[in-house]
C-alpha positions in Angstrom: -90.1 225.1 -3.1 -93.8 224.1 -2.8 -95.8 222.1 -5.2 -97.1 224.5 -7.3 -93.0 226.2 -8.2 -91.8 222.9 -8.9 -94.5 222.0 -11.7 -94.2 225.5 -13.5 -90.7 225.0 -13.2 -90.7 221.4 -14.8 -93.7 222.8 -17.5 -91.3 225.6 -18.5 -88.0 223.0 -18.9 -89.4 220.7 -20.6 -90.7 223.3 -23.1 -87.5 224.9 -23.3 -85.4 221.4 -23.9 -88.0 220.7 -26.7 -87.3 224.1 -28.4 -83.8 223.8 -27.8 -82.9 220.6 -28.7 -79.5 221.4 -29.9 -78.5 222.9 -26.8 -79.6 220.1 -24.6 -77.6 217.8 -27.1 -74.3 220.3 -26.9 -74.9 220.5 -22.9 -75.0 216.4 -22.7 -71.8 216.2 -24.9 -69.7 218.3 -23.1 -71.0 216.5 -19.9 -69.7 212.9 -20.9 -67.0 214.3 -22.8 -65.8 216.0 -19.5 -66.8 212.6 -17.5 -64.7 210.3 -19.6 -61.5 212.2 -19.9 -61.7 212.8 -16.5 -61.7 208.7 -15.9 -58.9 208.2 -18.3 -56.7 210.5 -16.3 -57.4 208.5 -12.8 -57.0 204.9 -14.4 -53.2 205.8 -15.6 
């Protein structure tokens, strides 16, 4: 991806995660959620 993508890329993201702010929040929970049960099943 050359220079040019990659920063109209990032400009539009970062918009979108400010309008969206629930979503990223929903999309980080479910992450860590998904990480830490998955820890607690390898450790027993």
């Amino acid at each position: 991806m050359d220079d040019k993508a990659r920063k109209e890329r990032n400009k539009y993201m970062r918009e979108w995660r400010s309008k969206n702010k629930d979503k990223v929040k929903a999309a980080q929970d479910r992450y860590w959620e998904k990480k830490s049960s998955g820890k607690e099943a390898s450790i027993c």
